[in-house]
N, C-alpha and C positions, 0 to 999 in steps of 0.2 A: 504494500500500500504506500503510494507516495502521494506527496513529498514526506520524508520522517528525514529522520535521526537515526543513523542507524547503530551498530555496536550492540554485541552482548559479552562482551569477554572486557572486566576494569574494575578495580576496588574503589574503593572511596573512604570519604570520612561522612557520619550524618552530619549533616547541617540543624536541622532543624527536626521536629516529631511531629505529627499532628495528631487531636484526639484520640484518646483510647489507646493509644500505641505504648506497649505496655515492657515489650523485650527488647527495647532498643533507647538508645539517647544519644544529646548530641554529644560528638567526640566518639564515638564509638568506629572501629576500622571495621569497615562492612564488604561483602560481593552480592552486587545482583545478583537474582537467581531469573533467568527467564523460565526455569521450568521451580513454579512455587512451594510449597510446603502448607497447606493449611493447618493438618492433622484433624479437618473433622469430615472432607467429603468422602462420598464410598470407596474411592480410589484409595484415598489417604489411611482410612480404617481397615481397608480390605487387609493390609500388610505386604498384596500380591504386586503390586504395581510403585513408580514415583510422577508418574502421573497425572499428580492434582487437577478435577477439575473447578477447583472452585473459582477462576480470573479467567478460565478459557475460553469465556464468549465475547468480552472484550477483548483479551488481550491479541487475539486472533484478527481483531477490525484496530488494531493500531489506538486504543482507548485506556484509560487507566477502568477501574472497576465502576465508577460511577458514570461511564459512559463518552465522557471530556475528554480531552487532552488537555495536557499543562504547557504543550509546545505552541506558540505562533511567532509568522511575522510576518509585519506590517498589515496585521491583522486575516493575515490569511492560517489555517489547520495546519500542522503540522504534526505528526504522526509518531506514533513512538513507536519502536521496535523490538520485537520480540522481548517487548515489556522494560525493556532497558537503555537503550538509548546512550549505550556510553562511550559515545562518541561528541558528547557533548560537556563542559563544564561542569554542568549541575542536573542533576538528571530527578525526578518524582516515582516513587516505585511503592507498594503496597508493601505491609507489614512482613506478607508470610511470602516475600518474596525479595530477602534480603535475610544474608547470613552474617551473622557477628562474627568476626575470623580477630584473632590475637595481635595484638598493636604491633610486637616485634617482626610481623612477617612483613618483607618490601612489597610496598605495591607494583613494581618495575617486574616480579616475576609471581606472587600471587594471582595476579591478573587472569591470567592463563589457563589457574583453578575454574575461575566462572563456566567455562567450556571446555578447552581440550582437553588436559589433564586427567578430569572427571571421569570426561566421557570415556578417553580411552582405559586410562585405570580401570574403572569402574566397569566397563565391558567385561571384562575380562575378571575382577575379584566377584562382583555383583548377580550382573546377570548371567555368564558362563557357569561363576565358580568353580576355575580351575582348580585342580587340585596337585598337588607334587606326582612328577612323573610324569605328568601329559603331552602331549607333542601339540604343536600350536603352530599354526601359520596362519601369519598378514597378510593381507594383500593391499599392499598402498601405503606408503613409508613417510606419507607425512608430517601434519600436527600433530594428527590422531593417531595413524598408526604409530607413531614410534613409543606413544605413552600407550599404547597396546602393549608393544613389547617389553617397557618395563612392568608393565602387570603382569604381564606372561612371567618373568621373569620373578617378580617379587612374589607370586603365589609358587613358587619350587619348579616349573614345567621345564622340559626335558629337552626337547628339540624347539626353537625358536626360529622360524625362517619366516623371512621377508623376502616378499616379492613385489617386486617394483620394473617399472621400464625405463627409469634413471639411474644406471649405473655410481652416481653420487650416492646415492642415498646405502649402497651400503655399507657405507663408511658410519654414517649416522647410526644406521641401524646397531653394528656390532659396540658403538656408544652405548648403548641403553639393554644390551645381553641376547641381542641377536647373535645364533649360532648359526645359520646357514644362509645363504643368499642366493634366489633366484632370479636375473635378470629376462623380465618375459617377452620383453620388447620383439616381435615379430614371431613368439610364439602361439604355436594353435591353445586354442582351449585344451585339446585330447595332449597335447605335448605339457602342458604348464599341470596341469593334474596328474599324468604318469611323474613329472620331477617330485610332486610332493609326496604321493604314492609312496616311492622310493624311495625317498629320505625317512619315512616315516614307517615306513613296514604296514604298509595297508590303507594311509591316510589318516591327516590330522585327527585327533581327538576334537578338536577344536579349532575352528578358521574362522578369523573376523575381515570382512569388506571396511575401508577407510576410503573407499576410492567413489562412492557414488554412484559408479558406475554399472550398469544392471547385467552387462557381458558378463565383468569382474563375479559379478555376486555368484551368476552360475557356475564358473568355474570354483569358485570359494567353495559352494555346496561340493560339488565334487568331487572335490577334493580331500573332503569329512573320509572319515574311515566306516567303510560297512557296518552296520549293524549299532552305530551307539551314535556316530560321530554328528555333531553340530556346529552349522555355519551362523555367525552371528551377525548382522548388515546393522553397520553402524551409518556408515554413505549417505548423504540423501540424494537421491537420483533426481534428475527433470523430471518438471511438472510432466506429467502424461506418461510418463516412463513407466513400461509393463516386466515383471522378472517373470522366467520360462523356464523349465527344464522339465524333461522328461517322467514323469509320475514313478517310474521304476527305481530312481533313484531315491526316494523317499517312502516306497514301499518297502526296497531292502532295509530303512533303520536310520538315514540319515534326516535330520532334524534344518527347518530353516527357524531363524528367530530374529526378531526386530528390538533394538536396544536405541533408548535418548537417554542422555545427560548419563552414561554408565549405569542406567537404575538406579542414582543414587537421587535422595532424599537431601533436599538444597539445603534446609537450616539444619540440619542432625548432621548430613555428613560432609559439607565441602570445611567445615572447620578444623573434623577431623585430619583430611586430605590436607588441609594449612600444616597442621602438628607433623603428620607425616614427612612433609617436603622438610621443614625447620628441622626435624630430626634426620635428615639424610638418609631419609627411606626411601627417597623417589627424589627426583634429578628435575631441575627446571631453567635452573640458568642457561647452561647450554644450549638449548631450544630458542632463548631470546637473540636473534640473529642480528636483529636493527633494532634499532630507538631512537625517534625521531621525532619530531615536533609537528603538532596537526596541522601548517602548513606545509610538509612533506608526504601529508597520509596517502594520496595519490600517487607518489613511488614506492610507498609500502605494497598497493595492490598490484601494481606492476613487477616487484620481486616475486609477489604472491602468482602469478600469474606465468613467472619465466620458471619456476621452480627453482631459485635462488634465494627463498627463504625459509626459518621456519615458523618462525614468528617473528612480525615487527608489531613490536611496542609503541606506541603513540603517548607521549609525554605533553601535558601544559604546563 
């Protein structure tokens, strides 16, 4: 929805509280959450899902909960995004959609937490639940994937391979406890699934999409090992975008599954996820590739774009 603000990934400090607002104050070091926390809709109670839908009818038309925007100019609407907007100075965000995270962590790599981090960690500890010993393969060596691999990783798993069509990225990848690297660049589907097949003695236990891409995804599945194995599509594909693969393969045992923000629960657990990085349980510095000032943000999506970053930080 345009025109907005866009941005979901940025800490902040509160400024200000309004009404009733009971777990937060000013001075407090905060991250938006665009995927919220109420703890009272069915989603939130069910204990099955992170989900929430209690802001989702707004937040979905670019609106805060009571319908408005707090964005204009020169009197014309202006939009918020994916509930967060932080791409901006000063941003207005609902209660149960904003996590208290610990003064000491930087906001130059905290930031990160709001989305890829999570997501990827969280893929992989949350909705996967790897266990020690499992063999794992990436597909898409990004933001995302590489904080897949360090979940892969930080849950015990056995084989860690990445596969990517940038020959760069395995350098990144064996950064974060990647043990094998597939470059697939001009491979068939049937040739990039016998590699991991074979590395893995049957196929992945576990295979997560980072790539959006809906080829990717099928190969991903296929890649699963007979009889238990599951693909996890973290990617968001183009609007209209359909995933296909052959019914047989999901008859013999292999599992498809859709993950946002890692399953993880925004005010319960990206704080935790703070604790974890401050304790040198998980890696984030390195990832921050640029830092640049939001008149530069436009070469930021350019790096993004040439696959010359992995994250650029936007500083005011």
């Amino acid at each position: 929805i345009f025109p907005s603000i866009l941005g979901h990934e940025g800490p902040g400090l509160v400024r200000e509280v309004g009404e009733g607002v009971t777990s937060l104050k000013p001075g407090d070091h905060v991250i938006p959450l665009y995927t919220p926390e109420c703890g009272k809709c069915k989603t939130c109670l069910s204990g099955k899902s992170n989900l929430c839908t209690a802001i989702r009818a707004t937040q979905g038309k670019g609106l805060m909960p009571d319908g408005t925007s707090r964005f204009s100019y020169k009197g014309q609407t202006i939009y918020h995004y994916m509930g967060c907007s932080t791409f901006s100075n000063f941003t207005v965000l609902p209660e149960i959609a904003v996590a208290k995270i610990r003064e000491d962590a930087p906001f130059k790599t905290s930031c990160y937490i709001g989305c890829g981090v999570t997501t990827g960690v969280g893929a992989v500890t949350k909705t996967a639940n790897v266990q020690p010993g499992d063999n794992v393969a990436v597909f898409g060596l990004g933001g995302i994937g590489l904080n897949v691999i360090q979940g892969a990783k930080l849950a015990g798993a056995n084989k860690i391979i990445g596969v990517d069509i940038n020959p760069d990225r395995e350098e990144w990848g064996r950064k974060f406890g990647m043990t094998d690297f597939l470059n697939s660049k001009g491979m068939s589907r049937e040739d990039t699934v016998a590699k991991v097949v074979e590395l893995t003695d049957g196929g992945a236990d576990y295979t997560f999409d980072a790539t959006g891409n809906t080829e990717v995804m099928r190969t991903a599945l296929e890649a699963c090992h007979r009889g238990w194995g599951t693909s996890i599509i973290i990617g968001v594909a183009e609007a209209g975008k359909e995933i296909a693969t052959r019914p047989f393969q999901l008859v013999t045992g292999r599992n498809w599954r859709g993950t946002a923000f890692g399953g993880a629960k925004g005010r319960t657990d990206v704080p935790q996820i703070v604790d974890m990085y401050m304790e040198g349980k998980i890696q984030i510095d390195p990832m921050i590739t640029h830092v640049m000032g939001l008149e530069e943000i436009n070469t930021a999506f350019d790096l993004m774009h040439a696959g010359r970053s992995i994250r650029s930080v936007v500083v005011y």
